[in-house]
C-alpha positions as a printed Julia matrix, in Angstrom:
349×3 Matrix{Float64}:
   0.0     0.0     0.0
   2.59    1.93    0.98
   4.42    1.3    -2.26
   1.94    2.5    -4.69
   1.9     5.73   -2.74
   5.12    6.66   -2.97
   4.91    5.61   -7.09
   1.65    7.81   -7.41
   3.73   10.81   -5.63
   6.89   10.4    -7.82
   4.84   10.06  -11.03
   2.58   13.38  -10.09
   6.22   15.49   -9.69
   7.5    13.93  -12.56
   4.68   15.48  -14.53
   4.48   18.89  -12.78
   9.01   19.16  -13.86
   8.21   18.05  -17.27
   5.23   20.74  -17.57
   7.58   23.33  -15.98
  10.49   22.59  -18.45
   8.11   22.51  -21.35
   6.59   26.22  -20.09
  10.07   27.53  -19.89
  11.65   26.25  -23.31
   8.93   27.71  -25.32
   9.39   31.11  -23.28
  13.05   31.25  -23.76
  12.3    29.87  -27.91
  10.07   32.79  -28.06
  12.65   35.53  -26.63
  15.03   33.9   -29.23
  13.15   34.42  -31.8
  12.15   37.72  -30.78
  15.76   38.65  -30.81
  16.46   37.12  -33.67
  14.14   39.09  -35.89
  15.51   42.19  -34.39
  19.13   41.84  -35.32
  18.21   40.69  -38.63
  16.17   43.87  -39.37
  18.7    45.69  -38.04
  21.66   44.11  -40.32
  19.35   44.75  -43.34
  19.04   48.43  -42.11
  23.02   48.69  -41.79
  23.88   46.35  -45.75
  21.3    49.42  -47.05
  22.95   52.38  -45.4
  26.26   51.03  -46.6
  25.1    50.85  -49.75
  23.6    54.41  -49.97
  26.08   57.49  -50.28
  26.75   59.09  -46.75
  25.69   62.72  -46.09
  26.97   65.52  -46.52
  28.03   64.63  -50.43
  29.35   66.84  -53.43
  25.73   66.05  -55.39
  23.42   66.72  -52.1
  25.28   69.86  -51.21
  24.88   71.41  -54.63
  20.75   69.79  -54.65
  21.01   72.07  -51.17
  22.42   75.39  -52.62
  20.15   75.15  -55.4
  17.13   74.91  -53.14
  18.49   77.52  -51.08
  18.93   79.82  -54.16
  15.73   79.01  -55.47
  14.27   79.98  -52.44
  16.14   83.4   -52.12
  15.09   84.38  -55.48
  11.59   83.87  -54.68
  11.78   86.3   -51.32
  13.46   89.09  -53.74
  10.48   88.82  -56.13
   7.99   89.13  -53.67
   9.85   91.63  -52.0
  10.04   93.47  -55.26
   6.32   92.87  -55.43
   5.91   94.6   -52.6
   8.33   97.46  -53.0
   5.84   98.99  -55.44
   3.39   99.74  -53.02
   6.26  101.61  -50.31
   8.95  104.04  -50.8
  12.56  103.44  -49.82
  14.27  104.84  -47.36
  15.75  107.73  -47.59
  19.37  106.68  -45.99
  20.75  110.2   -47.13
  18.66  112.05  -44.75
  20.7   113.7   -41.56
  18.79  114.7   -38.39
  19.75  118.47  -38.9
  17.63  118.4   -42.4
  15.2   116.16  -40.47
  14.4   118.58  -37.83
  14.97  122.01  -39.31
  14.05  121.65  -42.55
  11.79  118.57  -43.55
   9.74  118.29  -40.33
   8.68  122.3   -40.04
   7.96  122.53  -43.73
   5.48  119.37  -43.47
   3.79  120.91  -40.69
   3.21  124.29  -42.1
   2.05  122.84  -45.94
  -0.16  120.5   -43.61
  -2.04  123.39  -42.21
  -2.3   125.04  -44.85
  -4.03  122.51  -46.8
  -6.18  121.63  -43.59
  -7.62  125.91  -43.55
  -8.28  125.58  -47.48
  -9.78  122.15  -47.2
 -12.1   123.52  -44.15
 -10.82  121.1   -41.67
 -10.47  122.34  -38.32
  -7.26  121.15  -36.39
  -7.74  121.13  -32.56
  -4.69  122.92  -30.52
  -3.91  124.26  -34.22
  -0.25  126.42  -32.42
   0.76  122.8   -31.14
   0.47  120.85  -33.85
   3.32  118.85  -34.63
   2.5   116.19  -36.85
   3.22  113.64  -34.28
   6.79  114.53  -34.01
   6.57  116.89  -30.72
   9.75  115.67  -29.25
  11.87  117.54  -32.23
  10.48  120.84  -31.5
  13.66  121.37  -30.21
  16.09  118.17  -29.9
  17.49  116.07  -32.57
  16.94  113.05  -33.23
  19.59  109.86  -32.98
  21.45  109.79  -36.47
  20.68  106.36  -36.98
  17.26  106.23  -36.86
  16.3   109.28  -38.9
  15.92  107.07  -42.34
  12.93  104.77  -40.19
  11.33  108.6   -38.99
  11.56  110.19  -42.26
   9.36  107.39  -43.65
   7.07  107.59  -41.08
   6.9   111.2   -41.06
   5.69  111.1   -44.87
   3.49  108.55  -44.15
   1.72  110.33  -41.67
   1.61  113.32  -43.83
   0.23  111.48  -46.55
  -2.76  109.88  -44.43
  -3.69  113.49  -43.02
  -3.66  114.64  -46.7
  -6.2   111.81  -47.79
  -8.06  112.74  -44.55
  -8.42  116.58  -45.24
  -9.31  115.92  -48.88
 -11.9   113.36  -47.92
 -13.6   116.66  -46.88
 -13.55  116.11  -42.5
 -14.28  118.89  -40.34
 -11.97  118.15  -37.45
  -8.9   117.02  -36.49
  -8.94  116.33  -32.68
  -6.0   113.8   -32.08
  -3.24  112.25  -33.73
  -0.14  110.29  -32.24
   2.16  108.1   -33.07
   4.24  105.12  -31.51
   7.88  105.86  -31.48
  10.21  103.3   -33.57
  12.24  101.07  -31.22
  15.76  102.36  -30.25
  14.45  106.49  -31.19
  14.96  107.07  -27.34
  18.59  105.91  -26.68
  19.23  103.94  -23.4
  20.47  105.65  -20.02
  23.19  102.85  -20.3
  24.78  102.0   -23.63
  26.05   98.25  -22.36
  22.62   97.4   -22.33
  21.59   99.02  -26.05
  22.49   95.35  -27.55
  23.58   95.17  -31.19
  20.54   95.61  -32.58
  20.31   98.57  -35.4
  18.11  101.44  -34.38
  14.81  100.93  -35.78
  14.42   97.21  -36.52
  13.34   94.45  -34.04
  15.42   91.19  -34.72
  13.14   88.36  -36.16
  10.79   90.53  -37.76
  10.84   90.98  -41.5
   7.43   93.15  -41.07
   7.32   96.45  -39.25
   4.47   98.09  -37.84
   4.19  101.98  -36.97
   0.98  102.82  -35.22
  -0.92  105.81  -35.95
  -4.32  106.9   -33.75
  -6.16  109.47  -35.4
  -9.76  111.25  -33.82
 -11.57  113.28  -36.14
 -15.63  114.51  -36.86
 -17.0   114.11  -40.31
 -19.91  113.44  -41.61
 -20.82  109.5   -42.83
 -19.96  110.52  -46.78
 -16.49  111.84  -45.84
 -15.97  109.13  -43.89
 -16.52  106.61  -46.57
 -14.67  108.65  -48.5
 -11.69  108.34  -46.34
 -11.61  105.16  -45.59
 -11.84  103.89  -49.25
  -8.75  106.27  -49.88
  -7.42  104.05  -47.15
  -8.18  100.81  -48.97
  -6.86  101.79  -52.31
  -3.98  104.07  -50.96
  -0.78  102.94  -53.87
   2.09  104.4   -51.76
   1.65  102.75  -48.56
   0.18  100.01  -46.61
  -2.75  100.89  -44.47
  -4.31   98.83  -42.12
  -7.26   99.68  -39.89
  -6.77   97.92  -36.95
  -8.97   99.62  -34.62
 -12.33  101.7   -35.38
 -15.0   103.23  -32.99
 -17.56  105.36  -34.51
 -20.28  107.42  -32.28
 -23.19  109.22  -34.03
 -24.07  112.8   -33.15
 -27.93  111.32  -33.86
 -28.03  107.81  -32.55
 -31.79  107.19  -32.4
 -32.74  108.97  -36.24
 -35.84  110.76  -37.02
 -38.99  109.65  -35.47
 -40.89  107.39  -38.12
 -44.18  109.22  -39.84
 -43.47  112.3   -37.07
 -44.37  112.84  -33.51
 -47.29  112.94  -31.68
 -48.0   116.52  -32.32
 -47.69  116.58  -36.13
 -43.99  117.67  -36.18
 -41.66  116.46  -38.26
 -43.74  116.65  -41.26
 -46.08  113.7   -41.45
 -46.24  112.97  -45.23
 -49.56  110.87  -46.95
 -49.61  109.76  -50.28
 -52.18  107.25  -52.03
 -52.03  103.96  -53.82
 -51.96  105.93  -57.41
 -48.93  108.27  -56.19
 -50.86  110.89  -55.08
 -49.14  112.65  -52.35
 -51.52  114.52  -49.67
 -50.5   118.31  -49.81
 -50.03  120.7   -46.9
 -53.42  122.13  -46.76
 -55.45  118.27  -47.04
 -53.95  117.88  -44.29
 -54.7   121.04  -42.69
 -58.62  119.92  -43.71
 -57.62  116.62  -41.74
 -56.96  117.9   -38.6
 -53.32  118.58  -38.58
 -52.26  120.14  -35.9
 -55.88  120.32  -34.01
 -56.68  117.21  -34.07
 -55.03  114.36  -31.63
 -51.71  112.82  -34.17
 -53.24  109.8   -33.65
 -56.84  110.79  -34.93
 -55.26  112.86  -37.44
 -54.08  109.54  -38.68
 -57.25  107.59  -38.82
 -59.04  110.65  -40.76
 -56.46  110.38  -43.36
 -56.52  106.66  -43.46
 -60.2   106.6   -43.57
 -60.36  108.76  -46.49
 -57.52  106.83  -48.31
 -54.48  108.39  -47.35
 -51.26  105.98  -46.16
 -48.71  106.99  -44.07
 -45.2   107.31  -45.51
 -42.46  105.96  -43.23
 -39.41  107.38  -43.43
 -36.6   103.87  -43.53
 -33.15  104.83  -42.17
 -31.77  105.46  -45.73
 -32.79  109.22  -45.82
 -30.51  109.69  -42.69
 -27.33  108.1   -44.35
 -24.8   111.25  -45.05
 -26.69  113.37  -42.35
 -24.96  112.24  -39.34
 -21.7   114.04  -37.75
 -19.53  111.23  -36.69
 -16.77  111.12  -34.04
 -13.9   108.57  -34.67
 -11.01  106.65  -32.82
  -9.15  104.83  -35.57
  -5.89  103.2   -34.28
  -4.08  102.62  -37.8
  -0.76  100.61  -38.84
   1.51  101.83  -41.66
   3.44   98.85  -42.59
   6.37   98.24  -44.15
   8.05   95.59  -45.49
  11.67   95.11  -44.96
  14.18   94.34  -47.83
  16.42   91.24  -47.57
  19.39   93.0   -47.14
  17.88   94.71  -44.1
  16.75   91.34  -42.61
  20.25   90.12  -42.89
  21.85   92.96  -41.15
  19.84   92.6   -38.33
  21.19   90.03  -35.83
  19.53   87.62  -34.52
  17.26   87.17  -31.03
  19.18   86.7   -28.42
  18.43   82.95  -26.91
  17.88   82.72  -23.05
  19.3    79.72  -21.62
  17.63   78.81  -18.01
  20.24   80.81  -15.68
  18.9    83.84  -17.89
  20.5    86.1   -20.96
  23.52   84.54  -22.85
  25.11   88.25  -22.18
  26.83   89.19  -19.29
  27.09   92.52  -17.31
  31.09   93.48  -17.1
């Protein structure tokens, strides 16, 4: 008894190895294979690159340049494009002419085409086109190219706005060009030339502008805006108030005034003294209306079309002259300084 047992015991761990050894081989055969297929994608990888032509080479280098020169001759053309639509910069210009000469003689011609135009320019003795700080400074040398352009652009949008036939002139300003104030410490100016932001190959010179004119010269001046052909415009922020918000009351008011007007289905229009007959103007407006009604007479609303050109508007126009930079000026300016995380790559001495 005892004998068969012990057999049943030794046959039962016999199985349980065997099982064991059996789950094991086809884990490791499995990880082999596994492995196997790995290295031999990988050695078909390395036969192909060996095969191939390392990088760089004489014929990809070239294939580069000519993509790179491809490339440059397509930003000159559409800087060209462009060009046609801005004036250059006057790099000639020195800040004595700038100041003494160019500047004063804008202002003056200015206001005297804003008196012959009819458009009123608020603190007229101030005026300065924008430009109050060279009343009687100078400004930096290197920046007086960027502020002559800006100057004529300014001068040319105040043109298109006194022709377009406003009556006012309340505001105007301008945002000053980056480096036109020069630092209280020249180590910290950077290498950056006067006038140009590093990165950009687009510059933007604000201009905000309050004036009154009526809707027509409004329209006016803003499709002289549109259409301008020596600079880029864009109106980037507009608020418009309305001297008359609410319009004329529809058909009159309750006492007659405004001039009610009747007219019948034929085109008959009621005259002045039917309605007198009517009641106007003893009569109740709203019993004035039902004896002309009853007698065949319809009201004539007035629609807000006849109030279009009528209005005085105010307006607060924030407006950026753009201009496009040329590729030489792109490459002159150096690039933006990278931070690193203990702060600027330049160092205080």
């Amino acid at each position: 008894m005892k004998g068969n047992t012990w057999l049943a015991g030794y046959i039962l761990f016999t199985a349980i190895l065997l099982g064991g050894s059996g789950f094991f081989l086809f884990k490791s055969r499995s990880a082999y294979n596994e492995t196997f297929e790995g290295w031999d994608s990988l050695k078909g990888k390395i036969i192909r690159f060996e095969k191939e032509v390392p990088y760089p080479s004489e014929d990809n280098e070239k294939k580069l340049e000519g993509i790179v020169t491809e490339y440059d001759g397509k930003v000159k053309a559409l800087y060209e494009s462009l060009s046609r639509y801005q004036k250059p910069l006057n790099a000639q210009l020195t800040d004595n002419e700038f100041a003494n000469q160019i500047l004063k003689n804008k202002v003056a011609d200015f206001l005297k085409l804003a008196g012959e135009k009819g458009m009123e320019v608020e603190k007229k003795e101030e005026f300065y086109l924008g430009f109050d700080a060279y009343k009687t400074t100078f400004p930096r040398p290197e920046i007086v190219p960027a502020l002559g352009y800006q100057l004529d652009a300014i001068e040319h949008l105040l043109k298109q706005l006194a022709e377009s036939g406003a009556d006012k002139l309340s505001l105007l300003s301008r945002e000053q060009l980056p480096g036109e104030v020069a630092p209280a410490d020249p180590a910290t100016a950077g290498d950056t030339p006067p006038g140009i932001v590093p990165g950009q190959v687009v510059q933007k010179y604000p201009i905000t502008l309050t004036f009154a004119a009526d809707h027509r010269d409004f329209q006016e001046f803003l499709n002289r805006l549109a259409n301008d052909k020596e600079y880029f415009f864009i109106l980037r922020v507009l608020r418009v108030d309305n001297s008359s918000p609410d319009g004329p009351s529809l058909g009159g008011d309750e006492s007659g005034a405004g001039g009610p007007s009747f007219a019948k289905a034929d085109g008959t229009v009621a005259t002045k003294e039917i309605m007198e007959a009517k009641g106007l103007a003893t009569l109740p407006f709203d019993q004035f209306v039902t004896a002309m009604t009853a007698d065949g007479w319809e009201i004539q609303r007035k629609d807000a079309r006849i109030i279009f050109g009528q209005e005085k508007l105010t307006v607060f126009a924030v407006i950026d002259l753009v201009r496009f930079l040329s590729p030489d000026e792109v490459k002159s300016a150096p690039e933006p300084k990278s931070e690193s995380k203990g702060g600027s790559r330049r160092s205080k001495k």
